[in-house]
N, C-alpha and C positions, 0 to 999 in steps of 0.2 A: 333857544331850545324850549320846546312845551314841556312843562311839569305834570306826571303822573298826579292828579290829586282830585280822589275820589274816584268812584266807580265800585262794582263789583263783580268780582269772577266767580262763579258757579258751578263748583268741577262736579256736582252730584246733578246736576242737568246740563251741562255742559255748555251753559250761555256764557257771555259775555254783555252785560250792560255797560254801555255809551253812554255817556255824559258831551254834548257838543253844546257850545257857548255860543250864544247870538251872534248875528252877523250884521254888521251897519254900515254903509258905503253910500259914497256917492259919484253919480255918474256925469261929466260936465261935456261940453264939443271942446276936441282938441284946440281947434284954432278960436272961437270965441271966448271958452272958459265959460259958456253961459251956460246951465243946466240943461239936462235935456231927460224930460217927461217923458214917459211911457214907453223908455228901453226896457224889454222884457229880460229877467235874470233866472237862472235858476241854480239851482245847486243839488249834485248828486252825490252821493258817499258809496263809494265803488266799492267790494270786494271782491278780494282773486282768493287762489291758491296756488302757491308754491308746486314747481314742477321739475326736473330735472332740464328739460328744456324752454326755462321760464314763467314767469307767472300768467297764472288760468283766469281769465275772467268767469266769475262767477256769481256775478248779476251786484242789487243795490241792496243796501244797505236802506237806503231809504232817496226819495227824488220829489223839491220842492220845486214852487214856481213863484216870481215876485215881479213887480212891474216897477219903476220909479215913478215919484212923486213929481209934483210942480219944482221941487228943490232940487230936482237928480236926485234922492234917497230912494235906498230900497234897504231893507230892513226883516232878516230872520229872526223869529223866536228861537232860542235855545229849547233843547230838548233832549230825553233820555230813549235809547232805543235798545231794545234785548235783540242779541244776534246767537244762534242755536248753530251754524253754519260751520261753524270749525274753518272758516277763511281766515281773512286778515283785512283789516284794513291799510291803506300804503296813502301815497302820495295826493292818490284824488279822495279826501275825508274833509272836507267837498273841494271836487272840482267845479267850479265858478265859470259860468259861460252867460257873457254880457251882451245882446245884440239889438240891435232897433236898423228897420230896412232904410236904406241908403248908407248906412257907416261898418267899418270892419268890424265885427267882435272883437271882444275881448277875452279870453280865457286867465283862471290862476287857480292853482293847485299851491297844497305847498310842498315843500324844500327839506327833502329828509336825506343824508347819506344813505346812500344802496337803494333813493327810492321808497324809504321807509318798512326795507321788508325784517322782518321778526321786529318790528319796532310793538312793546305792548301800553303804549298811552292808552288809557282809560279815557280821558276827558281830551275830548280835541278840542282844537282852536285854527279858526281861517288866519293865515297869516294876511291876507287883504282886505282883513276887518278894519275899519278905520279909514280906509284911503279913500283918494277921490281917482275915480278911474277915468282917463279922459280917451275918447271913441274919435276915431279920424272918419270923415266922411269917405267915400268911394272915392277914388281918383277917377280917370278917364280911361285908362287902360281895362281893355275890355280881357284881355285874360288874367289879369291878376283880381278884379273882380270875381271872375270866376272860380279862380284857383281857390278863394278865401271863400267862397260862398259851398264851393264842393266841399274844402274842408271844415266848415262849420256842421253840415248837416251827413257827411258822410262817415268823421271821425268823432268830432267831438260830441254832435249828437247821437250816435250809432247805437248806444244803449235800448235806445226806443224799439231799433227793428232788431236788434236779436233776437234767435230764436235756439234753444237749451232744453226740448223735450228731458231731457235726463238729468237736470237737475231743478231747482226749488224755482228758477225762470220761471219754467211753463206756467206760472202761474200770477204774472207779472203783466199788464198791458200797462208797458211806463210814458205811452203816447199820453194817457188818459192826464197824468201828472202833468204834463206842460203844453196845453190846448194854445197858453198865447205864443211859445216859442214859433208851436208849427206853423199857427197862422201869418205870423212875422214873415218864417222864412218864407212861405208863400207868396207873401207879398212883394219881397225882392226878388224872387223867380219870372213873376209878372211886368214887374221893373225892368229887369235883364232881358226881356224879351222883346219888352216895346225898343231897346237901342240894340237889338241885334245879337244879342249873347246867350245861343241855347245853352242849356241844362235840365239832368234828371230832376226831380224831386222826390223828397223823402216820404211824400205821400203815394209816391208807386212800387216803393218796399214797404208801404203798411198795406198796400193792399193784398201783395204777393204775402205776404204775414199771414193776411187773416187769413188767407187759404189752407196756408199750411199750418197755422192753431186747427181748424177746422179738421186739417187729416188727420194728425199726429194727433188730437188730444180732446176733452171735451169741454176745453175753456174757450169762451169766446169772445173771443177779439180783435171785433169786427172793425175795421179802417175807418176812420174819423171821418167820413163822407160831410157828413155838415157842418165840418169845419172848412171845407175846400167850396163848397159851394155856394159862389161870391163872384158880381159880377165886374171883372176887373177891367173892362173895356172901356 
């Protein structure tokens, strides 16, 4: 169980400052155990709001981006963040999303009863600070490749192409925060095509995005075009 210890609440502005503790992991191949360089990581710290019909996504808290070292390490600074939001934070305070093109991701969140809702820790802690995460390569089956590759960029990364005119979102382009994920999954889309396995990608709801930033509102944020434009042939 995480120990409430330190922070501060602010009920005459109504913030909540976060205390979140470093994060240090390492990343190895399932079947070698050798390290494996320049899996891209990231970490986002989600809040919702409570609803009668369950809880409301209501954007980040905050969203890092980290690559591994020659060692498999990858490694967050600890840091304090004020949240004015009247959400909550739950379960993803960070959700952890491990990937490099040819092997499955990894995701971990942690492990709160109910999901961690009315839960009020002040100082968070990754519970898969410390471990060594090990990444299985692609099998051969060409739908379960895809099934994992839809669900990395459709659920786990789906933060990025939200769009929430009517709340503190619209003001959010959380593509910009993790340039090396997209290009990663780009590059296994390219993969998956040269052996026969279509798929959307999630740089054709950033572009349908920028459209609609563009209608709805005067923030602009405009689709990573030069992040995709790379000759994969």
């Amino acid at each position: 169980m995480l120990a409430d210890v330190g922070g501060i609440f602010s009920m005459s502005s109504c913030a909540v400052t976060y205390q979140f503790d470093p994060i240090e992991a390492w990343v190895v191949d399932a079947e070698t155990g050798k390290p494996i360089e320049g899996a891209v990581v990231t970490a986002n710290w989600e809040l919702v709001k409570g609803s009668l019909d369950g809880p409301r996504y209501y954007g980040q808290l905050d969203v890092k981006e980290t690559v591994t070292d020659k060692n498999g390490r990858f490694y967050f600074e600890g840091f304090s963040k004020v949240d004015t939001s009247w959400a909550e934070l739950r379960e993803s305070d960070p959700q952890i999303i491990i990937f490099k093109a040819g092997y499955e991701f990894q995701r971990f969140i942690n492990s709160y009863v109910d999901g961690g809702a009315g839960i009020k820790l002040i100082r968070r802690t990754a519970a898969m600070n410390g471990k060594t995460v090990k990444l299985k390569k692609n099998g051969v089956d060409k739908t379960l490749i895809r099934q994992s590759h839809s669900s990395l960029v459709y659920s786990r990364l789906s933060f990025v192409t939200k769009i929430m005119p009517h709340t503190h979102e619209v003001e959010k382009c959380y593509w910009q925060k993790i340039p090396r994920m997209l290009i990663e999954t780009r590059v296994q889309e390219v993969d998956m095509k040269k052996i026969g396995i279509s798929t959307s990608s999630i740089y054709e709801d950033l572009l349908v995005n920028s459209a609609q930033y563009a209608a709805k509102t005067n923030i602009d944020c405009v689709a990573p075009r030069a992040l995709f434009e790379r000759d994969f042939k």
